[in-house]
N, C-alpha and C positions, 0 to 999 in steps of 0.2 A: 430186616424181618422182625421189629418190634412188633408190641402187641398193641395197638392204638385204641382196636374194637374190642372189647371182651365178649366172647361169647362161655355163656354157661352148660351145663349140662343138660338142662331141659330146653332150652334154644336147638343147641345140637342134636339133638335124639331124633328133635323135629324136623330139624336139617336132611339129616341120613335118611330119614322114610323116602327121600324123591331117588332117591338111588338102590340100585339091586347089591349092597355090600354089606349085607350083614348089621347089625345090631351095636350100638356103642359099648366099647368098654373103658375105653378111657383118653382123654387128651389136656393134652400142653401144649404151652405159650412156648415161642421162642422167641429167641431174644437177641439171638445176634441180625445184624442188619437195620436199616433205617425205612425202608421204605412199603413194605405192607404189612399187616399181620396174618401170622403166619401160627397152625396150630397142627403138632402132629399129634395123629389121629389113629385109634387101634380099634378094631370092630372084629365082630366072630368071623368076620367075610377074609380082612385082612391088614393093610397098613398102608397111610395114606398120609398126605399133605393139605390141608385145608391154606389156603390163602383167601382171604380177605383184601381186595384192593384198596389203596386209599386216596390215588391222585390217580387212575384213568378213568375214562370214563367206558360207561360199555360197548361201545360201540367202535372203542380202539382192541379192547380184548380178545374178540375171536381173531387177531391174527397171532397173538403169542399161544393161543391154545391149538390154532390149525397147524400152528408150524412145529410146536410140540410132538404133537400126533405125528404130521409128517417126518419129521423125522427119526423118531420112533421105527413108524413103519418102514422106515428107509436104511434100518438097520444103526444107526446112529445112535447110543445110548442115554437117550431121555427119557424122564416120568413122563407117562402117554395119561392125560386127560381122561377122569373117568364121566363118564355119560350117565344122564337120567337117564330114570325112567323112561322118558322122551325123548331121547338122542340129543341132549344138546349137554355141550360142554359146561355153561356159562348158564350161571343161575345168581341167586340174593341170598343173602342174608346179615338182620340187622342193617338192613338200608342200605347196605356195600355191595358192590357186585362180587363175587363168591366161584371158586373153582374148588374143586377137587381131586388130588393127582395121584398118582402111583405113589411111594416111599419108594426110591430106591436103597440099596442094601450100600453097607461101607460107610467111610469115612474121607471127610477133605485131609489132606495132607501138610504139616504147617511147613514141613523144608523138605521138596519134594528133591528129590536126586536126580541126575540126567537120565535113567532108565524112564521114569515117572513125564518128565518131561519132554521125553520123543515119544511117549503113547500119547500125549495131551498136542501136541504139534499133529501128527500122523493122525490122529482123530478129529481136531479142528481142520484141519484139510480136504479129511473126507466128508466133515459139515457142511464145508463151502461150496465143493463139489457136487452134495445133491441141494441144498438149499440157494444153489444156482437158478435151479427149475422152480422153485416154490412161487407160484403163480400169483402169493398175492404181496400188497405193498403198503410200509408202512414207513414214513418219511423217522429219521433222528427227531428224539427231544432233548439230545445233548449235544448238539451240533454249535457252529462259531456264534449264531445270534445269541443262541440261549446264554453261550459264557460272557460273551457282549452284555447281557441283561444284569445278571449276576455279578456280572463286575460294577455296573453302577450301584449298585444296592450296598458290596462291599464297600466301595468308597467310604462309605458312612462310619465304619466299623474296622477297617484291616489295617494296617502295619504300613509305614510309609514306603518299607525297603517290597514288601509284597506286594504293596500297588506299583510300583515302580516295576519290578518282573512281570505282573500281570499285562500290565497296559503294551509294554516290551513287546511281549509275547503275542497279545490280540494283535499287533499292528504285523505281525511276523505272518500269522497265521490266514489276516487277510488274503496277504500273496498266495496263499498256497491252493490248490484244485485238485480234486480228487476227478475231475472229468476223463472220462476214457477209462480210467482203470476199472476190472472186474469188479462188478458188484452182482449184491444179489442180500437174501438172508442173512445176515450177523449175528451172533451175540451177544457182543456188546459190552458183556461184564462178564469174561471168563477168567474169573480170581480162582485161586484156589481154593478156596471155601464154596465156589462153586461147581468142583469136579470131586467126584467120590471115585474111593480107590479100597480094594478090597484086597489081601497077600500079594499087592503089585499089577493089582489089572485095574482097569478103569472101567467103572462099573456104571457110571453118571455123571452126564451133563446138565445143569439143574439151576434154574432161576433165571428162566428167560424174558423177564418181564422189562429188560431193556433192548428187546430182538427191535432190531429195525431191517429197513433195506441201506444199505451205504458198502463201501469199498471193500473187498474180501482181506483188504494188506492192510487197515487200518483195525480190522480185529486182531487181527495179527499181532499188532503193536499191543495194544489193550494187555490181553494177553502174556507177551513176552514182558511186559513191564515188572507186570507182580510176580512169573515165575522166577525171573531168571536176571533180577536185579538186587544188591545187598542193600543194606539199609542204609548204607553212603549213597546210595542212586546208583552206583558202577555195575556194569555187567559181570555176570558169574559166565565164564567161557563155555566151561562145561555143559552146563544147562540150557546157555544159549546156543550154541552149537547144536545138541542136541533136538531143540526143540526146533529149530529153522532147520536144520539136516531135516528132519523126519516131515517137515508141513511141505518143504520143497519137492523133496522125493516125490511126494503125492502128487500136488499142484505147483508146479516151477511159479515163478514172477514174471512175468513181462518185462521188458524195458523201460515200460511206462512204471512200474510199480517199483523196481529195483529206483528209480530215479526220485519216484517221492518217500522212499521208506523214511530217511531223516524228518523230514516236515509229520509225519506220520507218526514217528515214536515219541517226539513232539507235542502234537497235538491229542494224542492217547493221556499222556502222562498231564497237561493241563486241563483238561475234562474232568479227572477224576484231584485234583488239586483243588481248582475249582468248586466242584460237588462238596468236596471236604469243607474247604471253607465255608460255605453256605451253610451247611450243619451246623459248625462252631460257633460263628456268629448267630447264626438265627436257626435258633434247634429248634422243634416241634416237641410239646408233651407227649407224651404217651407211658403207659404205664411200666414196660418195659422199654428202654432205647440200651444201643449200640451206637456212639458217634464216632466215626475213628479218626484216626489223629493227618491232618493235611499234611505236616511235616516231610515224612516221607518221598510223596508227590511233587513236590517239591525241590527236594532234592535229585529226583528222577529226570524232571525239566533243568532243573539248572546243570546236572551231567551231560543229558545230551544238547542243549545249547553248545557247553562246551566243547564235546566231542564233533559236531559239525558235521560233515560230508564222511569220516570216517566210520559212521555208524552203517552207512552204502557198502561198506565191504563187508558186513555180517551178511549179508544178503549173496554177495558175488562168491564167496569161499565156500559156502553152504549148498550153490545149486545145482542140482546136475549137472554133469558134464555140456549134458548134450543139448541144456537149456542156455547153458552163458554164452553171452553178445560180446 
């Protein structure tokens, strides 16, 4: 969420007249994240998020603003899309396509505790659950081709021993199929800078601008990577337990999902490895960045590589009774 676009104070004033929210009183850049600019926003009306797009295009955006909404009204704790004047979510400004969303209230949490991490499990459960029905579809842009793409570009640029894991990895990753298993609505990037928390409740789910449709057990993994892994790659028990206890509770696994969770927490933790590298190597200007460090990532794929088939039993010890095969 660097600021790539600048917008000024007289640009914005202009902005705000297409909306019933009151009057500007003042906004800021932010600065963490990489991929749109992002300006929070305060008006007599009330408190908002400006996003500026910077790599979609319009015509992919009314599904992250409908699925927003939707589930919002589904009880689901997202900033709901504020609407013009005219009922539409999705407007301009400064040649970028432009949204405007709620502000939700709280804070992301930097080492959330197992309490924290069965509201975030038990709340991404019930996302998957109604975001099952969300009627409309939008394919991965960080799915096997894309890191396929991405890998050749690194070639030019990365570490002999990192292309050597990479390449490893693409040929691994090949084999593996997400066919059959539940899908529907994702997230997609549910980090913890992406979920706000208020005296221990979970107040916001927030920054959906990587929602696709693909596998319910592969956001799962996404997810459980950044909660509930230390900065050697290994699992925190507590937090993992906690957060697979509370998302099972909700929505048990399949047999088909329990079967591919390994390849899954896998291919979670090289998507965002990946991503990282592509920044490091070939960052983008903007006036504010946030890069952060692949290392990590990395470390998360080379642990569960090594762990194997045993990461299968986080899934079997965590599920209902009355769901295990």
């Amino acid at each position: 969420m660097s600021v790539f676009t600048k917008v000024d104070t007289d640009q914005l004033t202009t902005f705000l007249t297409r909306f019933d929210c009151g009057e500007l009183v003042e906004h800021r850049g932010i600065a963490a994240g990489i991929e749109n600019t992002n300006y929070f926003v305060t008006t007599t009306g009330g408190q908002y998020v400006l996003t500026l797009f910077e790599n979609h295009g319009a015509d992919e955006l009314p599904f992250f603003l409908d699925l927003m909404a939707y589930l919002a009204e589904h009880d689901i704790p997202t900033a709901h899309p504020v609407a013009t004047r005219d009922g539409a979510y999705l407007t301009e400004l400064n040649g970028k396509p432009a949204a405007l969303v709620q502000r939700l209230t709280g804070a992301s949490l930097d080492h959330p505790d197992a309490a924290a991490c069965a509201e975030i499990g038990r709340t991404l459960a019930r996302f998957h659950r109604a975001s099952a029905d969300f009627p409309e579809y939008r394919a991965p842009d960080r799915d096997l081709a894309w890191a396929e793409t991405v890998a050749r570009q690194l070639h030019e640029k990365a570490t002999d021993d990192e292309l050597a894991l990479l390449d490893d990895e693409l040929a691994f990753q090949r084999g593996q199929s997400r066919d059959g298993l539940p899908r529907g609505a994702i997230h997609a990037d549910l980090f913890r800078d992406n979920a706000l928390f208020d005296d221990g409740r979970l107040t916001g789910i927030i920054d959906l601008y990587y929602a696709c449709t693909d596998a319910f057990a592969y956001d799962l993994a996404v997810t459980l990577n950044d909660w509930c892994i230390d900065a050697s790659g290994q699992p925190l028990p507590a937090e993992r337990d906690a957060l697979l206890g509370a998302y099972l509770a909700e929505r048990p696994f399949t047999p088909g999902e329990q079967a591919a969770w390994p390849g899954l927490l896998r291919a979670a933790a090289l998507r965002f490895w990946v991503s990282r590298m592509q920044d490091r190597y070939f960052p983008r200007a903007a006036e504010m960045t946030y890069i952060k460090d692949p290392t990590p990532f990395r470390r998360i794929l080379e642990a569960h590589r090594a762990n194997g088939e045993r990461t299968a039993h986080w899934i079997g010890s965590n599920q209902p009774v009355e769901a295990r095969q």
